[in-house]
C-alpha positions as CSV (number, residue, x, y, z in Angstrom):
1,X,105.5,75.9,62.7
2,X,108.7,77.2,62.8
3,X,107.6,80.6,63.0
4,X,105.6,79.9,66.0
5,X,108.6,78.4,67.9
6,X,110.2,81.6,67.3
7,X,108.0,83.8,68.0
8,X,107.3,81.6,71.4
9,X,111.0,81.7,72.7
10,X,111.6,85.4,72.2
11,X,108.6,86.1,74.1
12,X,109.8,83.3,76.9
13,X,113.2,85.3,76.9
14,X,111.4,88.4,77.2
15,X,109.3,87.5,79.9
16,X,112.3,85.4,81.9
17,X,114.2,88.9,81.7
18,X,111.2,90.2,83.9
19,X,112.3,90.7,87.8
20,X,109.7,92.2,89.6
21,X,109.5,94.0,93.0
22,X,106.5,93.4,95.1
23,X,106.2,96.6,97.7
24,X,102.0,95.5,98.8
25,X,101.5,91.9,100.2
26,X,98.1,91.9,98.7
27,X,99.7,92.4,95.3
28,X,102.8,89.8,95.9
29,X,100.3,87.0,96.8
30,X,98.3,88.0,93.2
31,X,102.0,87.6,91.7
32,X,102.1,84.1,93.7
33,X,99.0,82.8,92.6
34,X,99.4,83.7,88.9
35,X,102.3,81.5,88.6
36,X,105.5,84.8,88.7
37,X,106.7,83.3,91.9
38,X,110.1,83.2,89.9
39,X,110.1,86.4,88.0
40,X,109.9,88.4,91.9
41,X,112.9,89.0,93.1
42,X,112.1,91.3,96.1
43,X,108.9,91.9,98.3
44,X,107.5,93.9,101.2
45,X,108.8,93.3,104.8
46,X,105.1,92.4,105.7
47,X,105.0,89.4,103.3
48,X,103.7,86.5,105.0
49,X,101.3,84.6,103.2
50,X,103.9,82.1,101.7
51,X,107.4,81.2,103.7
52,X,108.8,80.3,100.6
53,X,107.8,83.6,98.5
54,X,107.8,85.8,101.4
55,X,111.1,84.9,102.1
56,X,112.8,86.9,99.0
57,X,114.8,90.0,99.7
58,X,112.7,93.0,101.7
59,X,112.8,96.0,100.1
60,X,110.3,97.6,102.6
61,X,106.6,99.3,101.7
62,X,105.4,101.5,99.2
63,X,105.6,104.3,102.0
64,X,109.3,103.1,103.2
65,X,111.2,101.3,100.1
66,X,114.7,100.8,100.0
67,X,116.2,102.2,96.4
68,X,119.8,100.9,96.9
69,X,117.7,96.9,97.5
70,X,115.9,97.3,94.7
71,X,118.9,98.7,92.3
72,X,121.1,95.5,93.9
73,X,117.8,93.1,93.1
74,X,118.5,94.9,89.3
75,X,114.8,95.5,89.5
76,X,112.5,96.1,85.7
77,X,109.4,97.0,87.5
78,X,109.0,98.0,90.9
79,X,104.7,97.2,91.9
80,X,103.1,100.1,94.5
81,X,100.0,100.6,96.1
82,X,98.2,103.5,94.1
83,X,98.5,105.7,97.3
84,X,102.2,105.6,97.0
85,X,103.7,109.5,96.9
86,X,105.0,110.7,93.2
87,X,108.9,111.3,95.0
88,X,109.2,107.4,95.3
89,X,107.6,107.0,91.6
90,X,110.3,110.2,89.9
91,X,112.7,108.6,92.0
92,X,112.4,105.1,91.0
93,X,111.7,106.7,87.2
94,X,115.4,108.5,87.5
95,X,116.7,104.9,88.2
96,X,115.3,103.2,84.6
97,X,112.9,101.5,86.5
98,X,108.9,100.8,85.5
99,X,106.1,101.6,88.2
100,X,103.0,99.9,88.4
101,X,100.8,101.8,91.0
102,X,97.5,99.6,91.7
103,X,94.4,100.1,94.1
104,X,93.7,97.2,96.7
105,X,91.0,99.1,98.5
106,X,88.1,97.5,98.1
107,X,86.8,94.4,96.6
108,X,86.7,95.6,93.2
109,X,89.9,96.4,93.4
110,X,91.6,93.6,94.1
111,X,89.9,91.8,90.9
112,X,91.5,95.0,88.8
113,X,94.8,94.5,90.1
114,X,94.5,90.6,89.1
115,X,93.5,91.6,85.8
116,X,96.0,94.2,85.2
117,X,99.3,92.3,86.3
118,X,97.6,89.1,84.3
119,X,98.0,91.8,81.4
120,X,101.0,93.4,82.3
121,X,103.1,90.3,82.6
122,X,101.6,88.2,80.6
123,X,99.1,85.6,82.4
124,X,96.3,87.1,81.3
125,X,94.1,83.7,81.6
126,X,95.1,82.6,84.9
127,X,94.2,86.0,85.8
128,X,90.4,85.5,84.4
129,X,90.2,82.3,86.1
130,X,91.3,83.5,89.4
131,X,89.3,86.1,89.7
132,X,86.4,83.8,88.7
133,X,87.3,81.5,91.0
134,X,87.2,84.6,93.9
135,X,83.9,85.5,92.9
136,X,82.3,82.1,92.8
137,X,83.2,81.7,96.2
138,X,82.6,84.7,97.7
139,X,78.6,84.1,96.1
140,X,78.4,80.9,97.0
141,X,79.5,81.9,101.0
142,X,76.1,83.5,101.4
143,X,74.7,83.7,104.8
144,X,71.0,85.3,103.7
145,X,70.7,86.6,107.5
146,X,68.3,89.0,106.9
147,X,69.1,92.4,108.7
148,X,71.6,91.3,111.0
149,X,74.0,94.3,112.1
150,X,77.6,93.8,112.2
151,X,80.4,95.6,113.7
152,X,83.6,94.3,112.1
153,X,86.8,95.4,114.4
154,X,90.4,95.7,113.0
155,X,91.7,96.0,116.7
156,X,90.2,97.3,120.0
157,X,92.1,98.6,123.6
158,X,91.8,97.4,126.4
159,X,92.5,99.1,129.9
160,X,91.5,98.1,133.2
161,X,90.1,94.6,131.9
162,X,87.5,97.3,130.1
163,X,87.3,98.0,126.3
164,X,88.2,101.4,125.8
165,X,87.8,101.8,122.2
166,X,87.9,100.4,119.4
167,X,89.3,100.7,115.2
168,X,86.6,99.4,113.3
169,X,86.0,99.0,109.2
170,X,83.7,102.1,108.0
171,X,82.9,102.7,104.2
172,X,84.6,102.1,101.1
173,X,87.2,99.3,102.3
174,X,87.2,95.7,101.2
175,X,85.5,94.4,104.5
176,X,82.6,96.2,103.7
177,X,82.1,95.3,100.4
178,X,82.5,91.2,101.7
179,X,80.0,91.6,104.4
180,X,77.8,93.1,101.8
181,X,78.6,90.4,99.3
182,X,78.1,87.4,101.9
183,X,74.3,89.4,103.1
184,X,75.8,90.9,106.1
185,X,75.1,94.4,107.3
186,X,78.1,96.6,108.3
187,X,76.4,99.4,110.9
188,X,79.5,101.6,110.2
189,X,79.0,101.2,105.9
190,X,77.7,104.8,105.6
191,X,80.8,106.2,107.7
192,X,82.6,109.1,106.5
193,X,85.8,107.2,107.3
194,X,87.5,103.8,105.9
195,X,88.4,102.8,109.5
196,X,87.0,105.2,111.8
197,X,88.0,104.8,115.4
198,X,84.7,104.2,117.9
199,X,84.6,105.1,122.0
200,X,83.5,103.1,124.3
201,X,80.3,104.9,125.1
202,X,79.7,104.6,121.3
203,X,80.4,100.9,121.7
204,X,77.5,100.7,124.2
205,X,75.2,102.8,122.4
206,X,75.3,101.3,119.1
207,X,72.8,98.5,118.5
208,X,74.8,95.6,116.6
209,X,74.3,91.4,116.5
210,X,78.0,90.6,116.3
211,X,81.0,92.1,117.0
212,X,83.6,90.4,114.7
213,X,86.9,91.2,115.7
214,X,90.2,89.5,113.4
215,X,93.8,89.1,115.4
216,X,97.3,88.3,113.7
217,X,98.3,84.6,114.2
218,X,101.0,86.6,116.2
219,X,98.5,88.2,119.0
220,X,96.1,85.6,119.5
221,X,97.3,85.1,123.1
222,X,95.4,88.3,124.1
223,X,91.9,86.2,123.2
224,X,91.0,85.6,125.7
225,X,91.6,88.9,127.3
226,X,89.4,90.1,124.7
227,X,86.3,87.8,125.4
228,X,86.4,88.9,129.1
229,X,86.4,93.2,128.7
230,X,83.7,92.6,125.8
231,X,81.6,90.4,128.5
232,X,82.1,93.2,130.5
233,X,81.1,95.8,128.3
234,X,78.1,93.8,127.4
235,X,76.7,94.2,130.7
236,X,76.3,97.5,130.0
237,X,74.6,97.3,127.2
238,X,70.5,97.2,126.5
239,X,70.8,94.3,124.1
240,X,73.1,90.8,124.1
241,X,75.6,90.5,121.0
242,X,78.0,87.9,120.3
243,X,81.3,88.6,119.8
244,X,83.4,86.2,117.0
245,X,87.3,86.8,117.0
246,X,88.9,85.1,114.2
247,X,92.8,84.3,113.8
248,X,94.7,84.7,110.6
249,X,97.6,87.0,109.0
250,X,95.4,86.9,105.8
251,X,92.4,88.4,106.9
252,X,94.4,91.9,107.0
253,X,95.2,91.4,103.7
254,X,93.1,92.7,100.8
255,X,94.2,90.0,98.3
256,X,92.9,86.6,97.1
257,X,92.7,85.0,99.8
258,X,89.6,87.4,100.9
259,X,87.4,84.2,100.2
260,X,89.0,82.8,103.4
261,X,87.9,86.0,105.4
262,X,84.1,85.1,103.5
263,X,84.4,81.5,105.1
264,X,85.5,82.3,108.3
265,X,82.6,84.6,108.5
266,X,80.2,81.6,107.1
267,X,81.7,79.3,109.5
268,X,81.7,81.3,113.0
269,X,79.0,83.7,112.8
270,X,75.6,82.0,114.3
271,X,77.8,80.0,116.7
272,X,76.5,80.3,120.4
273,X,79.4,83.2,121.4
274,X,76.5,85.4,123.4
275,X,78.1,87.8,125.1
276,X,76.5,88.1,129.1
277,X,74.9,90.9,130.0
């Protein structure tokens, strides 16, 4: 028995000694919800999810980070996204710090990452169960709408009270993979491009059921801005739509709250939002 007690608080040392810096929001709300809340010590300048969490020392992105923060936050392991350029990782390797580079691409990805910082830091259960908790709700938020086409918008421009174009998710990113997931069709899936950008005569051409377009809780004043220049570009198309804009920081966030993204989908899409020709 006493051996086990031991054992237990030189690992609890260990793990206490642990100060982590978060450089991804995705990743830092992982962190958050698999209980490290108090072994991060600095995060991204895009954290939002959490006032509490988010409001730990910025150390900026994994394209922009800030050495001299992160050697005052006296730093063990600095977590960037798996795109993140090999300077910042030598650099951050010259300074007796430990990298952790981690995709958070696609859906697949963000259940990785879970896994791997559940490993790396020691919450290895909490990390099974969330990521079985993610998948059970993202299956259960099924819509079984048989073939309809969705165009799923990261942003769109307007000018002149007309849409001009338009940033919208392609292949191989984790909007793709929910739509999918919840029986949704993404029209753009077999893109060349993540996030390709689409024109306006594209817009018109392209034969969709919904436009789904997400805003930052920060821009929703421009809604209803929105509504009225895609009522106006539905007048030019062939075939009515309905267009579903949905409000949230997270749903720019490839992380675990992607099953909110899955229920906002279940909840809005099939509401009466026809667009007028």
């Amino acid at each position: 028995m006493l051996q086990v007690i031991i054992i237990f608080i030189i690992s609890l040392s260990s793990f206490s000694s642990e100060r982590i810096v978060s450089t991804v929001p995705s990743l830092s709300e992982a962190l958050y919800e698999l209980r490290l809340s108090d072994s991060v010590v600095g995060v991204s300048k895009y954290c939002l999810f959490d006032e509490s969490f988010c409001s730990k020392e910025k150390v900026g992105t994994s394209l922009d980070i800030s050495y001299e923060r992160i050697l005052k936050l006296k730093a063990s392991t600095v977590i960037l996204s798996s795109s993140a350029s090999e300077v910042q990782v030598k650099n951050l390797s010259k300074l007796n710090i430990k990298t952790l580079l981690l995709a958070h691409d696609r859906l697949d990805d963000i259940y990785s990452s879970i896994k791997i910082l559940g490993k790396r830091f020691s919450r290895e259960q909490e990390a099974r169960e969330l990521v079985r908790k993610l998948d059970t709700s993202l299956s259960r938020t099924g819509l079984k709408l048989k073939d309809t086409k969705v165009l799923f918008l990261i942003s769109s421009d307007i000018r002149d009270g007309k849409v001009v174009k338009a940033q919208a998710a392609g292949s191989k990113n984790f909007y793709s993979d929910i739509l999918e997931k919840i029986g949704l069709s993404n029209i753009l899936k077999t893109s060349s491009m993540s996030y390709p950008e689409v024109g306006r005569e594209n817009l018109i051409s392209l034969k969709y059921d919904y436009i789904i377009e997400i805003f930052g809780s920060h821009n929703d004043s421009t809604l209803t801005l929105k509504k009225e220049a895609w009522k106006e570009l539905g007048r030019s198309k062939k075939s009515s739509f309905k267009y579903v804009p949905l409000v949230g920081n997270y749903l720019f966030v490839p992380g675990p709250s992607v099953w909110k993204i899955a229920q906002d989908l279940k909840n809005e899409v099939g509401k009466n939002n026809v667009v007028n020709k």
